[in-house]
Gaussian input, Z-matrix of N, CA and C with variables (Angstrom, degrees):
# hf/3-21g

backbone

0 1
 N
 C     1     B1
 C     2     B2     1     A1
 N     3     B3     2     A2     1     D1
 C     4     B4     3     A3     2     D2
 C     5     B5     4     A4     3     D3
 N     6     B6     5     A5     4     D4
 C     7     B7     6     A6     5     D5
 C     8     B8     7     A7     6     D6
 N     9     B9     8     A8     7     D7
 C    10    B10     9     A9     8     D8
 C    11    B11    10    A10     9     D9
 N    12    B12    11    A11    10    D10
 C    13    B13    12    A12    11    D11
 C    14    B14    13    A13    12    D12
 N    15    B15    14    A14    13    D13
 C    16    B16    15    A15    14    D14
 C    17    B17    16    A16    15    D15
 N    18    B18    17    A17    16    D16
 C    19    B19    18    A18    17    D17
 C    20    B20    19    A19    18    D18
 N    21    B21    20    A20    19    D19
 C    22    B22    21    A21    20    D20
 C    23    B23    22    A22    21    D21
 N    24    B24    23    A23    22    D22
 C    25    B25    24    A24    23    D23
 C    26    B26    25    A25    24    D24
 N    27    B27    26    A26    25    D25
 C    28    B28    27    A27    26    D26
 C    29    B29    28    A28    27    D27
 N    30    B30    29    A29    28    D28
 C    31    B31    30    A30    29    D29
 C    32    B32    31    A31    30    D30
 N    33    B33    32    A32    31    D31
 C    34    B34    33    A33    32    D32
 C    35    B35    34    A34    33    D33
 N    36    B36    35    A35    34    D34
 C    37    B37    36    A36    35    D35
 C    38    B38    37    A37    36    D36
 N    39    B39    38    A38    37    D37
 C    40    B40    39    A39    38    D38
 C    41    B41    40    A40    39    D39
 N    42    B42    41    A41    40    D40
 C    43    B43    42    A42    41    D41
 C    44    B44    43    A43    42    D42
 N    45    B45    44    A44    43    D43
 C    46    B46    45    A45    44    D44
 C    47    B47    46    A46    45    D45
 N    48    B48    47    A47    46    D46
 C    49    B49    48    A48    47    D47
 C    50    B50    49    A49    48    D48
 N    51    B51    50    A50    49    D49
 C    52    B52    51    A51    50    D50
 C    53    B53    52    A52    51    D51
 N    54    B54    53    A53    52    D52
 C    55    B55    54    A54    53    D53
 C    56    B56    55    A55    54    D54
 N    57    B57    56    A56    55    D55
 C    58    B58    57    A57    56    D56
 C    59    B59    58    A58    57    D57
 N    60    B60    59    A59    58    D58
 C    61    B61    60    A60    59    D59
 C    62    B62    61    A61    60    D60
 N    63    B63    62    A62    61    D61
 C    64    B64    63    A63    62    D62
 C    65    B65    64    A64    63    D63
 N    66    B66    65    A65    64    D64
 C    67    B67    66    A66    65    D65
 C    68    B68    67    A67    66    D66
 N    69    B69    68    A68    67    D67
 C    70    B70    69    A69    68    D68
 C    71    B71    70    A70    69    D69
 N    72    B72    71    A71    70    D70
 C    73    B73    72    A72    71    D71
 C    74    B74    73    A73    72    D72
 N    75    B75    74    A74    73    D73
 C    76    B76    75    A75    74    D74
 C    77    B77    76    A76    75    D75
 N    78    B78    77    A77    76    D76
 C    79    B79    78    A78    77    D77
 C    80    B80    79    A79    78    D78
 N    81    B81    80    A80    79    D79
 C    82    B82    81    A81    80    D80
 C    83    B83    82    A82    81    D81
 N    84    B84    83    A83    82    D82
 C    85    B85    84    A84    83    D83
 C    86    B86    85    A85    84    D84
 N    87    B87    86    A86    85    D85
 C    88    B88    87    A87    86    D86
 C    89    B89    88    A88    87    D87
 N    90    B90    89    A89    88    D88
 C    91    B91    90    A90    89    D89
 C    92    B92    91    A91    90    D90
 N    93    B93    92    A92    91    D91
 C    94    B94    93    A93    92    D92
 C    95    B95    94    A94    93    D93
 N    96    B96    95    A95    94    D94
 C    97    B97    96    A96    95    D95
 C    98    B98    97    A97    96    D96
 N    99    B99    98    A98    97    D97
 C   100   B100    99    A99    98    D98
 C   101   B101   100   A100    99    D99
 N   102   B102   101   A101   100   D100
 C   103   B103   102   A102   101   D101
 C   104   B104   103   A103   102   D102
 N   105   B105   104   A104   103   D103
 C   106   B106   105   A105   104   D104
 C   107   B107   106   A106   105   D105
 N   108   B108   107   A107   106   D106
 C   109   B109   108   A108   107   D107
 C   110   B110   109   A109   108   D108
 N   111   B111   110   A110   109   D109
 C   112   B112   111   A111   110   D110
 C   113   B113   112   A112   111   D111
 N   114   B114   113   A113   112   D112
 C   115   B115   114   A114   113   D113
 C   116   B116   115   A115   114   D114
 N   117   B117   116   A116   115   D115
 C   118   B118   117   A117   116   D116
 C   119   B119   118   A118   117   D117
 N   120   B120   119   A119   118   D118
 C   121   B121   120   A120   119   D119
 C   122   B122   121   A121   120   D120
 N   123   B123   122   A122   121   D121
 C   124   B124   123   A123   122   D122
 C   125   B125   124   A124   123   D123
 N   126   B126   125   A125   124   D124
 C   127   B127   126   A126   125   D125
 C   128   B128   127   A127   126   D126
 N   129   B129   128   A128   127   D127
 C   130   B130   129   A129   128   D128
 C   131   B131   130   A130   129   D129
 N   132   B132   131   A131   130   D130
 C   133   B133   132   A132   131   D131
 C   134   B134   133   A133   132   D132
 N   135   B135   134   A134   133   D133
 C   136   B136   135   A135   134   D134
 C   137   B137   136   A136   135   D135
 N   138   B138   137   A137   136   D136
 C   139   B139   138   A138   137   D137
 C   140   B140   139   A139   138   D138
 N   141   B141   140   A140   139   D139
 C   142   B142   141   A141   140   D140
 C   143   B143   142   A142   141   D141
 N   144   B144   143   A143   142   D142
 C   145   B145   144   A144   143   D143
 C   146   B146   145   A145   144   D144
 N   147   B147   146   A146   145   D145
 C   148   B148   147   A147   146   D146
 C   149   B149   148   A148   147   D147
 N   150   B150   149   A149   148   D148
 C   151   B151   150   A150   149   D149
 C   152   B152   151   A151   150   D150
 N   153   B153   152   A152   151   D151
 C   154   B154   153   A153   152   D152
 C   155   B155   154   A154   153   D153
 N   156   B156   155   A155   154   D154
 C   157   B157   156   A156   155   D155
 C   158   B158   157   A157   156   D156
 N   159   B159   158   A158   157   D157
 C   160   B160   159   A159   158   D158
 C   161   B161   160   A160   159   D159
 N   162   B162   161   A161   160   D160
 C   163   B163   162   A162   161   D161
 C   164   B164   163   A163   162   D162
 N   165   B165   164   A164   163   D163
 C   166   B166   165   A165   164   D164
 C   167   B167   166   A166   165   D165
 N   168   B168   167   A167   166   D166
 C   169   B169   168   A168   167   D167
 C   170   B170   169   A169   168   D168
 N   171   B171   170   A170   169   D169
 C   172   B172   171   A171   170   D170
 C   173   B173   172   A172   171   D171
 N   174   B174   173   A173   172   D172
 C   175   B175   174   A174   173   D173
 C   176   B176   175   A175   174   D174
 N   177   B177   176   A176   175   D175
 C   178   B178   177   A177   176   D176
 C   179   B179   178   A178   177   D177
 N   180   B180   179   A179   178   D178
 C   181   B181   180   A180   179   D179
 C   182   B182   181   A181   180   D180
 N   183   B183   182   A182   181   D181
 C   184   B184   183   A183   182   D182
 C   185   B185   184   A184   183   D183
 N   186   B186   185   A185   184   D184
 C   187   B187   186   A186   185   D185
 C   188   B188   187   A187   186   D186
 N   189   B189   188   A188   187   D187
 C   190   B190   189   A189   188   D188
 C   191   B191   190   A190   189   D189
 N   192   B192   191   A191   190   D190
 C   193   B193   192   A192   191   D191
 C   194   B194   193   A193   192   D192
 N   195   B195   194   A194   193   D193
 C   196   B196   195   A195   194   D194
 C   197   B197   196   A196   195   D195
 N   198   B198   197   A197   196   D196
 C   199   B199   198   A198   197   D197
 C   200   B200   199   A199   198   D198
 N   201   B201   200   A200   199   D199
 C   202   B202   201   A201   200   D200
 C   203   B203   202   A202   201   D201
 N   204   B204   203   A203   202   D202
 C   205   B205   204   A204   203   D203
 C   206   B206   205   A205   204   D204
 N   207   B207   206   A206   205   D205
 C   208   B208   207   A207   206   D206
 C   209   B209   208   A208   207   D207
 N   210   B210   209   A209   208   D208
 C   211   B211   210   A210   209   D209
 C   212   B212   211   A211   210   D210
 N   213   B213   212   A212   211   D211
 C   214   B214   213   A213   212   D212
 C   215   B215   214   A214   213   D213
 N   216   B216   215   A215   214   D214
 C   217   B217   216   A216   215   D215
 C   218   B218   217   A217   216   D216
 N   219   B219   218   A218   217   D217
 C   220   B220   219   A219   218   D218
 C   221   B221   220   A220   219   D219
 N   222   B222   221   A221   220   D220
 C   223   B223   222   A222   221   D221
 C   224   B224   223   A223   222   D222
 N   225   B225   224   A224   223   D223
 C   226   B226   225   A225   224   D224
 C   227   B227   226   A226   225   D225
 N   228   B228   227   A227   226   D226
 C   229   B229   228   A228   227   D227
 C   230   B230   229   A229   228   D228
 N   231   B231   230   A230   229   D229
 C   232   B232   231   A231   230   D230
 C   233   B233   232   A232   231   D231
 N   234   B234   233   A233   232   D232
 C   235   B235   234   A234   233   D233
 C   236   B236   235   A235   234   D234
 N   237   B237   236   A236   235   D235
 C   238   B238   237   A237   236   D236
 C   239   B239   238   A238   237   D237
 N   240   B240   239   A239   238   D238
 C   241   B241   240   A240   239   D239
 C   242   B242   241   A241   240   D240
 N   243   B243   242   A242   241   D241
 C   244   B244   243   A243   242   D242
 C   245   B245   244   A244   243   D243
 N   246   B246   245   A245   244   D244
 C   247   B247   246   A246   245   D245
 C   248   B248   247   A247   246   D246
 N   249   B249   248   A248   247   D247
 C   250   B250   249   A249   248   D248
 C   251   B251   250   A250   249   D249
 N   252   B252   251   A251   250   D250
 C   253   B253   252   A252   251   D251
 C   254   B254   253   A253   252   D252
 N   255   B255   254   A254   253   D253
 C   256   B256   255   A255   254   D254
 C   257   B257   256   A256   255   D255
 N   258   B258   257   A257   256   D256
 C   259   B259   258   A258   257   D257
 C   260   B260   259   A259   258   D258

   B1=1.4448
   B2=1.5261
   B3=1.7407
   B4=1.3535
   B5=1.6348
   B6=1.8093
   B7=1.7392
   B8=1.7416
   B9=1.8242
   B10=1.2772
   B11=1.5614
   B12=1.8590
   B13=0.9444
   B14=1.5977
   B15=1.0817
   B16=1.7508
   B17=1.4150
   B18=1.3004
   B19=1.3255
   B20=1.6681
   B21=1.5909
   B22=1.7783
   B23=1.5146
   B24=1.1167
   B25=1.5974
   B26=1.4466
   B27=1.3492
   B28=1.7831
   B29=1.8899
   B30=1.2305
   B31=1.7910
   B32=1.8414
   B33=1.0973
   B34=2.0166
   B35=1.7775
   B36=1.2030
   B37=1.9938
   B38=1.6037
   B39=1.3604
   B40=1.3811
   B41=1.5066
   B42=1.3627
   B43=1.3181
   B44=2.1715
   B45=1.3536
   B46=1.6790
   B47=0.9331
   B48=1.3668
   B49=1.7028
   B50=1.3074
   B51=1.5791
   B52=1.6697
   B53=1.9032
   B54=1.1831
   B55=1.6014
   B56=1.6402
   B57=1.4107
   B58=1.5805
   B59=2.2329
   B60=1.2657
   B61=1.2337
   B62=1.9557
   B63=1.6465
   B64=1.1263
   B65=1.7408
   B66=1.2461
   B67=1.5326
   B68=1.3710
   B69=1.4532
   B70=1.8396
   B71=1.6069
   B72=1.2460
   B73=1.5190
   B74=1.5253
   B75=1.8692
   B76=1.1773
   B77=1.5259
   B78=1.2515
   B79=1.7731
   B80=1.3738
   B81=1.4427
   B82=1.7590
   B83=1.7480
   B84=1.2469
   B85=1.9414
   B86=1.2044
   B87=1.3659
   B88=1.0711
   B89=1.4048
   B90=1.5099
   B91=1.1473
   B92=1.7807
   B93=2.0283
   B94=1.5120
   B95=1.7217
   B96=0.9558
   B97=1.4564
   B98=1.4864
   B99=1.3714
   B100=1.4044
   B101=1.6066
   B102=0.9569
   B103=1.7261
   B104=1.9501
   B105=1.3204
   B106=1.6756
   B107=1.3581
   B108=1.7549
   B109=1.1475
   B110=1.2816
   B111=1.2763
   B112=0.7999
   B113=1.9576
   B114=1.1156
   B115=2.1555
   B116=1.3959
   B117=1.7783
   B118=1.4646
   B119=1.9752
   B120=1.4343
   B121=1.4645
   B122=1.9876
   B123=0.7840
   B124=1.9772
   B125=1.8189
   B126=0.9312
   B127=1.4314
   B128=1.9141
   B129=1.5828
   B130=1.6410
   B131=1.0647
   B132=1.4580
   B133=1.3499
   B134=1.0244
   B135=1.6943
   B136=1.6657
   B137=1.9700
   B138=1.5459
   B139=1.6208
   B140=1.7180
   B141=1.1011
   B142=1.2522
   B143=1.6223
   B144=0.5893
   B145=2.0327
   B146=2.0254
   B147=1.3410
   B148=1.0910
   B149=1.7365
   B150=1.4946
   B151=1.3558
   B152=1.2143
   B153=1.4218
   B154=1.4969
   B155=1.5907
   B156=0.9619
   B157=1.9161
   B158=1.5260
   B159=1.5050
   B160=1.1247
   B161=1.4187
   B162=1.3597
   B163=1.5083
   B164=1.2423
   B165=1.5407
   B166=1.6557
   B167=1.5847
   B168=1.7046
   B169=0.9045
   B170=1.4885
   B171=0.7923
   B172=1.7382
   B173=1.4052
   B174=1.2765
   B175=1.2434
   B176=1.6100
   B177=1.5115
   B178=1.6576
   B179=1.9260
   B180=1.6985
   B181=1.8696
   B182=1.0626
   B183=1.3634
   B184=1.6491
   B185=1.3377
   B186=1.3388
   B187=1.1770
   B188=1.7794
   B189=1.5625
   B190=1.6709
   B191=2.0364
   B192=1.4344
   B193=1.8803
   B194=1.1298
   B195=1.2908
   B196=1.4365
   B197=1.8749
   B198=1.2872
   B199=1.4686
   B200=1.7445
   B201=1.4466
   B202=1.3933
   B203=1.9102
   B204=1.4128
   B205=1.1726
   B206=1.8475
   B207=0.9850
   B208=1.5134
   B209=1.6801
   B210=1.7569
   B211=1.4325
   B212=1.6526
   B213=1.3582
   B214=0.9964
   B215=1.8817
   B216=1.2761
   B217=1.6504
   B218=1.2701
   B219=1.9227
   B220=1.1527
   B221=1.4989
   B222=1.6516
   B223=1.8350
   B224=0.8909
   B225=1.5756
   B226=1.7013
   B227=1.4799
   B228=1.2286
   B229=1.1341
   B230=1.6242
   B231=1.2274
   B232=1.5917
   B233=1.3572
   B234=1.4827
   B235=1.9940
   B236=1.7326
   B237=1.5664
   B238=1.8701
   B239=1.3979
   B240=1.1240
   B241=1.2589
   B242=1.2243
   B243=1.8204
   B244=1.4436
   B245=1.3649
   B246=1.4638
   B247=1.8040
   B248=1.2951
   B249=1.1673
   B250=1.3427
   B251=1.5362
   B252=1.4076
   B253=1.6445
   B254=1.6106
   B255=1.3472
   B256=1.6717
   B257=1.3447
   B258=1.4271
   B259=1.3740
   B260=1.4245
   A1=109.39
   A2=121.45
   A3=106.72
   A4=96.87
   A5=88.49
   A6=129.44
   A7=77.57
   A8=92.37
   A9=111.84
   A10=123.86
   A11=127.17
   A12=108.13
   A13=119.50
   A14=112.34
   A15=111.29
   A16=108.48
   A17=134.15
   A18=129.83
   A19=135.71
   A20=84.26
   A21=102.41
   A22=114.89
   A23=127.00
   A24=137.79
   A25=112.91
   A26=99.00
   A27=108.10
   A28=120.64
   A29=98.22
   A30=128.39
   A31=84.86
   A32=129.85
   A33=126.76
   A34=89.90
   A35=100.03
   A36=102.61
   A37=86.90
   A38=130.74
   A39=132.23
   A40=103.74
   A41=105.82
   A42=101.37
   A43=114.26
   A44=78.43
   A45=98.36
   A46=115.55
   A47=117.84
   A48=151.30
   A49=93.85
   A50=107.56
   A51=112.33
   A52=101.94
   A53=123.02
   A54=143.37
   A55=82.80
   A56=117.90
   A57=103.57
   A58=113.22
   A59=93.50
   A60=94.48
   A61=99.00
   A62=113.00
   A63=125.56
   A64=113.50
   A65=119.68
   A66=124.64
   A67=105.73
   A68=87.44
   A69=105.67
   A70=114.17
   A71=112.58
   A72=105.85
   A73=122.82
   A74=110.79
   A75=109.92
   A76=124.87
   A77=123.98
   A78=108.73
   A79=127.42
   A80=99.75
   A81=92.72
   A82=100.29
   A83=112.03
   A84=121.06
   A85=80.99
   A86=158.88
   A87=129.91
   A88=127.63
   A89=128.19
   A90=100.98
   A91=130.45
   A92=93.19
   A93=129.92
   A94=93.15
   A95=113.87
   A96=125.62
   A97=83.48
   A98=141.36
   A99=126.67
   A100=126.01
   A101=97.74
   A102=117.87
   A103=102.94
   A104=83.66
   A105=97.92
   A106=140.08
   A107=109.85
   A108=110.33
   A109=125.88
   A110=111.12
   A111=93.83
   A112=149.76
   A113=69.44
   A114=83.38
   A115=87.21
   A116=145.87
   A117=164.55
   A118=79.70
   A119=133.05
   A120=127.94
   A121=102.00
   A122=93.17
   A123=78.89
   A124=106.89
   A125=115.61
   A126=121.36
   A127=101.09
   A128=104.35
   A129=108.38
   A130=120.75
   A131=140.48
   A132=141.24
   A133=132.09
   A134=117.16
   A135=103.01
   A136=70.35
   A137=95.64
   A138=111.91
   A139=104.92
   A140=120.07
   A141=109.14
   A142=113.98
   A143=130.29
   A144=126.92
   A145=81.06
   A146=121.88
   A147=130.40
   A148=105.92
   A149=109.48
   A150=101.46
   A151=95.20
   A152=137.00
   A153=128.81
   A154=100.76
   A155=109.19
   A156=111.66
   A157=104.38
   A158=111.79
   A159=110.23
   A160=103.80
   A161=125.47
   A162=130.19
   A163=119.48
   A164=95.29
   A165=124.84
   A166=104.86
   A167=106.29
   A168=124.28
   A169=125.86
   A170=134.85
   A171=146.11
   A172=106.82
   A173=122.69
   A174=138.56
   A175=92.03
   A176=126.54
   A177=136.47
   A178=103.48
   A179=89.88
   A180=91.61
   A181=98.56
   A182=158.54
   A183=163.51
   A184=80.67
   A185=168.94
   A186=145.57
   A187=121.94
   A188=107.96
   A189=84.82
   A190=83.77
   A191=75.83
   A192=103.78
   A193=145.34
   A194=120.70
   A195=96.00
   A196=96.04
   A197=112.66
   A198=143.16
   A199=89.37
   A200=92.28
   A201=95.18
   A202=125.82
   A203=121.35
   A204=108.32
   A205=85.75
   A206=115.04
   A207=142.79
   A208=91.15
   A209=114.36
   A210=105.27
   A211=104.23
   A212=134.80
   A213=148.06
   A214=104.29
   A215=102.14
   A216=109.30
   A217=135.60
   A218=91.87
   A219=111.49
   A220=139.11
   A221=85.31
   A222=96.26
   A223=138.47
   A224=101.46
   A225=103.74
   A226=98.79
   A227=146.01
   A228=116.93
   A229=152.43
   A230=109.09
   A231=120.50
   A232=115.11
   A233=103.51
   A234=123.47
   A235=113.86
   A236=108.06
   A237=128.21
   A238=115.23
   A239=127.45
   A240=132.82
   A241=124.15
   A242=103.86
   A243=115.67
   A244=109.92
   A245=120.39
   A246=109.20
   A247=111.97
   A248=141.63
   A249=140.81
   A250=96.69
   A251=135.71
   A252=132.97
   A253=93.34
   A254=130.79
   A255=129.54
   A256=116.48
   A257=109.55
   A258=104.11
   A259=121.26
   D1=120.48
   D2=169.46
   D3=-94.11
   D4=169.16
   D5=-158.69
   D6=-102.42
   D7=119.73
   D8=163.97
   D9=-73.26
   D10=136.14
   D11=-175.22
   D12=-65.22
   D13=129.29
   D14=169.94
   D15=-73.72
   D16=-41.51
   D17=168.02
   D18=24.49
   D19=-72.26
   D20=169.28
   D21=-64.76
   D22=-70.23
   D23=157.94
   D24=-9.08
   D25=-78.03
   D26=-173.31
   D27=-55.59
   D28=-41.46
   D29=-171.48
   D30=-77.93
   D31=-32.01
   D32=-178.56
   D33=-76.35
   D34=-44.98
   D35=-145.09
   D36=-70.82
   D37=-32.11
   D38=-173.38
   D39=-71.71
   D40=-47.27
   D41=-158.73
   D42=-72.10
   D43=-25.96
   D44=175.42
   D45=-47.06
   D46=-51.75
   D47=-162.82
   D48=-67.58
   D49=-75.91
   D50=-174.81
   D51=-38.92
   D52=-67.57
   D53=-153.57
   D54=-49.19
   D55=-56.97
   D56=-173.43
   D57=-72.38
   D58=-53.00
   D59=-146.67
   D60=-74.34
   D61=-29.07
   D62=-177.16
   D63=64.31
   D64=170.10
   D65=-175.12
   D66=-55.57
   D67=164.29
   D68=169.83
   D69=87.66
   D70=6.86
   D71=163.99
   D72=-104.97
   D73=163.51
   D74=176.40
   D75=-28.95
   D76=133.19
   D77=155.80
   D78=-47.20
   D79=-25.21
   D80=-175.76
   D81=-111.21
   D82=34.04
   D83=156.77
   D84=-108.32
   D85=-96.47
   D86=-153.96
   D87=-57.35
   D88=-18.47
   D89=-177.11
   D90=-104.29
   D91=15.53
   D92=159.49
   D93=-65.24
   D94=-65.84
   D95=-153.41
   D96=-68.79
   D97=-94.27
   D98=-163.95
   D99=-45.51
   D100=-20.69
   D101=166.30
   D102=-49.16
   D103=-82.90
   D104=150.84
   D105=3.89
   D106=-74.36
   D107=166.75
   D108=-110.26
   D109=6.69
   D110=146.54
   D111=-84.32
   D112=-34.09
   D113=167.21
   D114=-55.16
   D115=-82.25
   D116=-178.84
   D117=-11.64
   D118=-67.14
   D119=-174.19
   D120=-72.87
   D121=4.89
   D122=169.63
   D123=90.30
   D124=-0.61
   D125=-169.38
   D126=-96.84
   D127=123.63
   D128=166.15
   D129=-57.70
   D130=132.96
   D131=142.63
   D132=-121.19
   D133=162.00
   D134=-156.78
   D135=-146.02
   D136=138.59
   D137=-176.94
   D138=-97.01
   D139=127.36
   D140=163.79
   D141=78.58
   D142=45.76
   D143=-148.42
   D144=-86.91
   D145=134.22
   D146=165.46
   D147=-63.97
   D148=164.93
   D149=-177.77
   D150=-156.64
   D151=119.32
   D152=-149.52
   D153=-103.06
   D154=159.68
   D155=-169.41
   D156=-122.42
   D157=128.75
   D158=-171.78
   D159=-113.20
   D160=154.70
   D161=175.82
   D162=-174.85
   D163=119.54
   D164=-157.96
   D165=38.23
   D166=76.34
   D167=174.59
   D168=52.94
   D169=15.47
   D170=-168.91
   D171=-123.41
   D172=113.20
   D173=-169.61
   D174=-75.26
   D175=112.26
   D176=159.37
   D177=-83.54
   D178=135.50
   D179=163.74
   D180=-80.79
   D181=-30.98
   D182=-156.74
   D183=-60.89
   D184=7.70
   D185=174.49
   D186=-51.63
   D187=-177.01
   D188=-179.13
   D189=-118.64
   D190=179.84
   D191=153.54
   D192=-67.41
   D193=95.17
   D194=-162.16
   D195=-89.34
   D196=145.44
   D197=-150.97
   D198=-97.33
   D199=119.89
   D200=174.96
   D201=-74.42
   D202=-113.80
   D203=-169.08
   D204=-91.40
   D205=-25.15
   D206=-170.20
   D207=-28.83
   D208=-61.67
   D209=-170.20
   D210=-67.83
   D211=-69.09
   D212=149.64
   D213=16.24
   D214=-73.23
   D215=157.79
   D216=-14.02
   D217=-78.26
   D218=177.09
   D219=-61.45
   D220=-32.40
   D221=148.26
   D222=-47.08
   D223=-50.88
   D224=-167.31
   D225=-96.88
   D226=-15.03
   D227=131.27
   D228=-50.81
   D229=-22.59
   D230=162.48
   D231=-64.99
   D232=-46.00
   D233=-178.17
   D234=-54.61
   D235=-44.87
   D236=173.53
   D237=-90.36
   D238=-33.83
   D239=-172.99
   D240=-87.21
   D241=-51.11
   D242=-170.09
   D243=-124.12
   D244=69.97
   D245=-178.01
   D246=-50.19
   D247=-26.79
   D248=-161.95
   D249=-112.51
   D250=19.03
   D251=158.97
   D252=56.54
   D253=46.05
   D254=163.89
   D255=-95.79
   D256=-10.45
   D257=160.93
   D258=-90.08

């Protein structure tokens, strides 16, 4: 079975978001809200997923976040919205 592109879906649910809510909010109001519709389109998401950091073999909790579609977002909203990164 091939994995359908989500592409179109995710790149609408962002842009929706932006069209209503527009720049200047928290990262994590948008990435409630894309969270949102996306589950609302049938698609799983997981916010924030821990990601544990290992070094010289020793498992550290200090690990980071890995950033869901949320950063991804925030890019491509800075990239269309804000050429000059003023938002």
């Amino acid at each position: 079975m091939r994995n359908r592109d989500l592409t179109p879906e995710i790149i609408g649910a962002a842009i929706k978001i932006h069209r209503k809510l527009g720049p200047g909010l928290l990262e994590s109001a948008y990435e409630a809200c894309l969270t949102y519709e996306l589950e609302r389109l049938g698609l799983r998401v997981e916010r924030q997923r821990a990601v544990p950091l290992v070094y010289e073999s020793v498992k550290l909790d200090c690990g980071f976040r890995a950033a869901s579609a949320k950063r991804l977002f925030t890019q491509w909203t800075r990239r269309n919205y804000c050429p000059t990164f003023a938002c």
